[in-house]
C-alpha positions as CSV (number, residue, x, y, z in Angstrom):
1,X,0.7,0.3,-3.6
2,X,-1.1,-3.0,-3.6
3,X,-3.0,-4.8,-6.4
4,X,-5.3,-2.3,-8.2
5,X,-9.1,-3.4,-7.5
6,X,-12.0,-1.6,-8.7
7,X,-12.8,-1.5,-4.8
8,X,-10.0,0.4,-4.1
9,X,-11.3,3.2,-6.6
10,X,-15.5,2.9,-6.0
11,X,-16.8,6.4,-6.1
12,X,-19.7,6.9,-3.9
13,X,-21.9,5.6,-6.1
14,X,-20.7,2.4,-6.6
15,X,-20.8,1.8,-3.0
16,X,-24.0,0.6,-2.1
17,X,-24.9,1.6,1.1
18,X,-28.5,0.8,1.3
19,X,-30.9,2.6,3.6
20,X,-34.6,0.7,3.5
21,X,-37.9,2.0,5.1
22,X,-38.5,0.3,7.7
23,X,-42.2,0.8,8.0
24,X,-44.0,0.1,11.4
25,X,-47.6,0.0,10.2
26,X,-49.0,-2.9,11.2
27,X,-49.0,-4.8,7.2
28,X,-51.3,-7.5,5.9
29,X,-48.3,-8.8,5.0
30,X,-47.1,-10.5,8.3
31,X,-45.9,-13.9,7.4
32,X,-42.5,-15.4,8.2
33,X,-40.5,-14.3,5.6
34,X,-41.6,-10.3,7.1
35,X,-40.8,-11.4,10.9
36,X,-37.2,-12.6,9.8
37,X,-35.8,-9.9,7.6
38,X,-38.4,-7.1,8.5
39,X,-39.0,-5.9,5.0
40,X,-41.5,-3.4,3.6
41,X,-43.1,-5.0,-0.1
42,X,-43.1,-1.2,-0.6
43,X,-39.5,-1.2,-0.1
44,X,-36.6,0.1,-3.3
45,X,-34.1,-1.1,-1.2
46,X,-32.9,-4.3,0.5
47,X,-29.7,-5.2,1.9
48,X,-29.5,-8.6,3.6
49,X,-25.6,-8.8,3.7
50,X,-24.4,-12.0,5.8
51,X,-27.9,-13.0,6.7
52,X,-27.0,-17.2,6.1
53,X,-29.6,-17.3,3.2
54,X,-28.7,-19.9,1.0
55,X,-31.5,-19.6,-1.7
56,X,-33.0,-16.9,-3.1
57,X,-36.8,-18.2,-2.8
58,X,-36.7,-17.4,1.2
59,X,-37.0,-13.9,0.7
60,X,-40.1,-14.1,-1.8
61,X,-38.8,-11.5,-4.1
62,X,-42.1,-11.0,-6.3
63,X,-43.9,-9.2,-3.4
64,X,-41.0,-6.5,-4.0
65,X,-42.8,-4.8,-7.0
66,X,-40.9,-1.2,-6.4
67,X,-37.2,-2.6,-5.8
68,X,-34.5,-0.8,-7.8
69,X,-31.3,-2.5,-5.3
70,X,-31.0,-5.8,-3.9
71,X,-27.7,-6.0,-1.7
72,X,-26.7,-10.2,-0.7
73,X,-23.2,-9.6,0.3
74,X,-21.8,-12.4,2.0
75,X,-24.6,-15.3,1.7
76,X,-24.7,-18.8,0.3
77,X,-26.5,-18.5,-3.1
78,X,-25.6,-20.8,-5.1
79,X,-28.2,-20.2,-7.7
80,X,-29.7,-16.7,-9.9
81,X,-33.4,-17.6,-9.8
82,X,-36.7,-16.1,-8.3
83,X,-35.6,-12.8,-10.4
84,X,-38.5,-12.9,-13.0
85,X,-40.7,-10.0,-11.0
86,X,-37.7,-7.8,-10.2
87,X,-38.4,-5.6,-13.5
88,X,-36.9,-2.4,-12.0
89,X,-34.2,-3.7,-10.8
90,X,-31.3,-1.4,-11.5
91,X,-28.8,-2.4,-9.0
92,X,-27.7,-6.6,-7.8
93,X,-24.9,-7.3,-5.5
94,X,-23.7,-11.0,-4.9
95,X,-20.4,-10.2,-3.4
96,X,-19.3,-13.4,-2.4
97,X,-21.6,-16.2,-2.6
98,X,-21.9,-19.1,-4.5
99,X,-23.2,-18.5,-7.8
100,X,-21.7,-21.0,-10.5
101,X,-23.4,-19.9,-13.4
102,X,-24.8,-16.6,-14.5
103,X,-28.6,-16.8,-15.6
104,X,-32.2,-15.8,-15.0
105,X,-31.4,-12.0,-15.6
106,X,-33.1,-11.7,-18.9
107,X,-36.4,-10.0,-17.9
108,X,-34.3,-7.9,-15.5
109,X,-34.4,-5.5,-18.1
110,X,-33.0,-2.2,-16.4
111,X,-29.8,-3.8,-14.5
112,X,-26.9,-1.1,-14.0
113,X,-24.8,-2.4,-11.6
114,X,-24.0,-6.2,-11.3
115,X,-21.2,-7.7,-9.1
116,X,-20.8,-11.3,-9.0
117,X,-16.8,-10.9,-7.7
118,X,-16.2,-13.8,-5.3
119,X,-18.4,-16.7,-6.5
120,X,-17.5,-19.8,-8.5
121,X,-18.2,-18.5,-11.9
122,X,-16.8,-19.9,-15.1
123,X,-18.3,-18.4,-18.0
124,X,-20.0,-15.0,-18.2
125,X,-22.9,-15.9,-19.8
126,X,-26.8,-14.9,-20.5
127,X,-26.3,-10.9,-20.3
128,X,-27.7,-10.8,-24.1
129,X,-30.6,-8.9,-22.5
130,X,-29.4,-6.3,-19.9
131,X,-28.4,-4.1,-22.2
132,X,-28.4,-1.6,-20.1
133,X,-25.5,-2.6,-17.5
134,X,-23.0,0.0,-17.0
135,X,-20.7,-1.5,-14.2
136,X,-19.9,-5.3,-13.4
137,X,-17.7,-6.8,-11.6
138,X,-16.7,-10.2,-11.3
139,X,-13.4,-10.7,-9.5
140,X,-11.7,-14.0,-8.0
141,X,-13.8,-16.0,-10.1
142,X,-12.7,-19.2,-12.0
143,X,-13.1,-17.1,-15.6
144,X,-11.2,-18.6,-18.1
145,X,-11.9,-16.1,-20.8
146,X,-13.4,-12.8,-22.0
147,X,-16.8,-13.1,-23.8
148,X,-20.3,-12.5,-23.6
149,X,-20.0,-9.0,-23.8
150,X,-21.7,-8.5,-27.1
151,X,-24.4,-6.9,-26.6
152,X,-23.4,-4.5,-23.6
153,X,-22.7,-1.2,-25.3
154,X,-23.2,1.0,-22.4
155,X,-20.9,-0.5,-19.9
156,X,-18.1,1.7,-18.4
157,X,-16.5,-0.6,-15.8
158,X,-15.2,-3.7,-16.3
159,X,-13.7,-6.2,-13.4
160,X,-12.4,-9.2,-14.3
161,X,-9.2,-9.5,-11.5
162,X,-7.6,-12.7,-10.2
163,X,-9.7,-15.3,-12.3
164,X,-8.0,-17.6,-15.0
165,X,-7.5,-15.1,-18.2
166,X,-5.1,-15.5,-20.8
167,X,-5.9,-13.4,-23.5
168,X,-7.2,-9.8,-23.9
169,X,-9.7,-10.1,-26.8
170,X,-13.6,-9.6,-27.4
171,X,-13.8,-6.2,-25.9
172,X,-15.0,-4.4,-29.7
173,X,-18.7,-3.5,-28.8
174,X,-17.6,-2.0,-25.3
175,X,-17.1,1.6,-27.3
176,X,-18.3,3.6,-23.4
177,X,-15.8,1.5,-21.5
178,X,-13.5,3.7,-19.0
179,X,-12.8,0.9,-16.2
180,X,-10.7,-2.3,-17.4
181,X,-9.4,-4.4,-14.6
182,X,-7.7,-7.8,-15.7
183,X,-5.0,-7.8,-12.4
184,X,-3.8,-11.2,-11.5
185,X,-4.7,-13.5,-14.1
186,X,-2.4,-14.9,-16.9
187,X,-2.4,-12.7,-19.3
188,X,1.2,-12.7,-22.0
189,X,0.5,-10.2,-24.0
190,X,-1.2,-6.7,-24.3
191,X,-3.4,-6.5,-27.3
192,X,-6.9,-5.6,-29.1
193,X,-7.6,-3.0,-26.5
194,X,-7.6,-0.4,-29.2
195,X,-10.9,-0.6,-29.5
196,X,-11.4,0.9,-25.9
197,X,-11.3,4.7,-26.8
198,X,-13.0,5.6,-24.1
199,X,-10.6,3.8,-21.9
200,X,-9.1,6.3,-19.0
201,X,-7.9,3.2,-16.6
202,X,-6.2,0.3,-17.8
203,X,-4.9,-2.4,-14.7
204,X,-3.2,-5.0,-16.1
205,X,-1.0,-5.9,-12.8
206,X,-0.1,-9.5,-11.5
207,X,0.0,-11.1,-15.0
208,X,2.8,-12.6,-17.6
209,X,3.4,-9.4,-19.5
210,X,6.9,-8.7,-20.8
211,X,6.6,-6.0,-23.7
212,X,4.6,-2.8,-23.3
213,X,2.8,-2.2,-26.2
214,X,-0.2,-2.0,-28.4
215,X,-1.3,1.5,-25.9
216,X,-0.7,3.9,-29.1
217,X,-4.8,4.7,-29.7
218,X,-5.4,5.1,-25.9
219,X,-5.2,8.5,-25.9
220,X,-7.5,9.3,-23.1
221,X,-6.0,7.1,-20.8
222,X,-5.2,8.8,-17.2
223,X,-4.3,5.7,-14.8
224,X,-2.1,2.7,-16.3
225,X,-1.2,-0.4,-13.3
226,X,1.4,-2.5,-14.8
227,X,3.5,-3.5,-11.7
228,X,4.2,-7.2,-11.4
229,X,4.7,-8.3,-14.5
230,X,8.2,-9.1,-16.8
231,X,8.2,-6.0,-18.6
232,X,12.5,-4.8,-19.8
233,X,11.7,-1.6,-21.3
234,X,9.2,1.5,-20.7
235,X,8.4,2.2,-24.3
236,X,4.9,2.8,-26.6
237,X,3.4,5.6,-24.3
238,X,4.5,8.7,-26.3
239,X,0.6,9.2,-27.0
240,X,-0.4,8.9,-23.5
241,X,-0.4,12.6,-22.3
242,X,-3.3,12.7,-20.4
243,X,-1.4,9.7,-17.8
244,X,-1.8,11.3,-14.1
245,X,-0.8,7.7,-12.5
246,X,1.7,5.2,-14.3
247,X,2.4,2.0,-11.9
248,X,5.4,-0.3,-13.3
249,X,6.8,-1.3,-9.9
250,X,7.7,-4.5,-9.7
251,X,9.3,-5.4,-13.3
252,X,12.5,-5.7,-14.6
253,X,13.7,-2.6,-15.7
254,X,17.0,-1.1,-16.3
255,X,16.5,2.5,-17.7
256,X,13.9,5.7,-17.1
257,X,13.1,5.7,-21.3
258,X,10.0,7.6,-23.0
259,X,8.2,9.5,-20.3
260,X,9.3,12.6,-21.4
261,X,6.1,13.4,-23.1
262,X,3.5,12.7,-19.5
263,X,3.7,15.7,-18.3
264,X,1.0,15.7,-16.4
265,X,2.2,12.5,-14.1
266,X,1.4,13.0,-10.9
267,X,1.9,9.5,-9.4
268,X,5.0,7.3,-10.4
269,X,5.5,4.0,-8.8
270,X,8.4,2.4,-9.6
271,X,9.2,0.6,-6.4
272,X,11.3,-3.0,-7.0
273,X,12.9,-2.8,-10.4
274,X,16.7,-2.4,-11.8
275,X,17.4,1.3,-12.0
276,X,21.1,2.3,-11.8
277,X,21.6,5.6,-13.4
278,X,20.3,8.2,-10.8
279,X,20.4,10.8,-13.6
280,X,17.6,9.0,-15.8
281,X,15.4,10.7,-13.2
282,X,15.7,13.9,-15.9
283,X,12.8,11.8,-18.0
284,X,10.2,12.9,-15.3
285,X,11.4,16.4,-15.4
286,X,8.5,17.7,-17.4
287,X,6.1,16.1,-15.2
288,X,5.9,19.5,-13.2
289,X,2.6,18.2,-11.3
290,X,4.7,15.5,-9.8
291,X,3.8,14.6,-5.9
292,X,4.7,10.8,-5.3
293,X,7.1,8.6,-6.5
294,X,8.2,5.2,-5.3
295,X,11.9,4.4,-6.3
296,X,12.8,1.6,-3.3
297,X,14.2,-1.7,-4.4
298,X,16.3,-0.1,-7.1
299,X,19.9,0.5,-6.8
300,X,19.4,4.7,-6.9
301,X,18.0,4.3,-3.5
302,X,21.4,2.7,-2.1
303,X,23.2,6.6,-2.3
304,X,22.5,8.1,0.7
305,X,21.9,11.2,-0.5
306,X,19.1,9.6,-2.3
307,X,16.0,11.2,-1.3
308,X,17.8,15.3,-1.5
309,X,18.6,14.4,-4.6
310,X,15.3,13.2,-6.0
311,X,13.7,16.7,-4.3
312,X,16.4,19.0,-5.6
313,X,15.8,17.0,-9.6
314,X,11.6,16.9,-9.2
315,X,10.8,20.0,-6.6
316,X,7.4,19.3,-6.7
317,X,7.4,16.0,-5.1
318,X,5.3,15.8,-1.8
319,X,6.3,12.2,-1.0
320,X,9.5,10.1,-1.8
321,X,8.2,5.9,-0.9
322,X,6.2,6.2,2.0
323,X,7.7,9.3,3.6
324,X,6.0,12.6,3.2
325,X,9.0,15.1,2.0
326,X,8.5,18.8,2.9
């Protein structure tokens, strides 16, 4: 199990695949702009992913009165302008570009779905306006810290891995939040995340984090990524019964402590810690759902016996590491 991305968990909808009508009528419309990228001014949808534009005044957005998603994967943008007409815009993908500064989206009233991830961004900025965004992503930016969020009430997913975080904070108004992704940044300490009720995935993998804690009010929380980090002991997820994954591989622990009450785990990694006492297994005992756990890089795993034992202790278990067990 690699670092948690929201990528790696886009339902459908998050994935844009964008289908535009590709009308043949012969438009009044014939100009240059229409010969390059073939566009319909009709048109809800474009996707011009890896098309070398470098500014967004070559495609002439304002002739695009009915566009709800504008897709600009892999481009060289390097500024948010030319936006203005877009106002049904629901849907904006910059995946990797060069955006440095996040602006010009204020009369872009009905934005849903923004992802900046893989710009040169520093500040999220501007959003006072787009009230209505529900998913954003900005990952492997140059984000230094969490703000701007005020006013975005209705957003559900979060992305904020590998940028230049050090402190969880800021997060109060995002009462629909589900999604928080802070991976790889250097974060020390968890805190002020219980005011994320709503919170069902919480990736905090790749950072400075030595203490599990401050996890007591997220009570909905079903996927927790922790691996790669300093934490010593599991401890502070009593409340947590609706967990299905837990992901602490990685870290520096000794002992299986406090998972008695997540019975309805269904994923354990632990790959790459310090366990010793094959027995401590019995914590995951009530987790009768139980199909994968990851246990190499401990010292359990030198007894050869290792893997009949784990199957004999947790029956359920479909896969031991990466080996299906029957």
């Amino acid at each position: 199990p690699g670092l948690q991305m929201a990528s790696d968990f886009s339902s459908d909808d998050d994935v844009h695949h964008h289908h535009h009508h590709e009308d043949d009528d012969s438009d009044s419309d014939s100009d240059e702009t229409r010969n390059r990228f073939g566009l319909d001014p009709e048109t809800t949808d474009i996707d011009l992913t890896h098309k070398g534009i470098h500014d967004l005044a070559e495609i002439r957005l304002e002739r695009f009165k009915k566009l709800e998603s504008l897709c600009l994967r892999q481009n060289y943008v390097g500024q948010l302008a030319e936006l203005d007409s877009l106002v049904n815009l629901t849907d904006l993908d910059l995946y990797d570009n060069r955006v440095a500064k996040i602006e010009n989206l204020g009369e872009v009233k009905h934005l849903k779905f923004l992802d900046l991830s893989y710009n040169a961004l520093r500040v999220v900025e501007n959003l006072e306006e787009n009230t209505e965004l529900e998913k954003m992503f900005f990952v492997s930016n140059k984000i230094t810290k969490i703000r701007g969020l005020g006013t975005l009430t209705n957003l559900t997913v979060l992305e904020l891995g590998d940028n230049r975080i050090r402190t969880i904070e800021n997060l109060g108004s995002l009462v629909n939040l589900t999604s928080l992704f802070l991976g790889k940044n250097k974060i020390t300490k968890m805190e002020n995340l219980d005011v994320l009720p709503k919170l069902t995935l919480l990736s905090l993998q790749s950072n400075r984090i030595v203490k599990l804690e401050n996890l007591e009010k997220l009570t909905q929380l079903e996927e927790l990524y922790l691996s790669h980090n300093g934490i010593e002991v599991i401890e502070g997820l009593e409340t947590l019964t609706e967990l299905t994954t837990l992901d602490l591989a990685g870290n520096r622990i000794h002992k299986l402590t406090g998972l008695t009450a997540l019975t309805k785990l269904e994923d354990f990694w632990f790959n790459d810690n310090s366990l010793e006492m094959f027995s401590d297994v019995d914590q995951l005992r009530g987790a009768t759902r139980l199909q994968t756990v990851y246990f190499i890089g401990n010292p359990i795993t030198k007894d050869g016996a290792y893997r009949r034992k784990l199957k004999l202790a947790l029956p359920s278990l479909t896969q031991i590491d990466a080996t299906r067990c029957v």
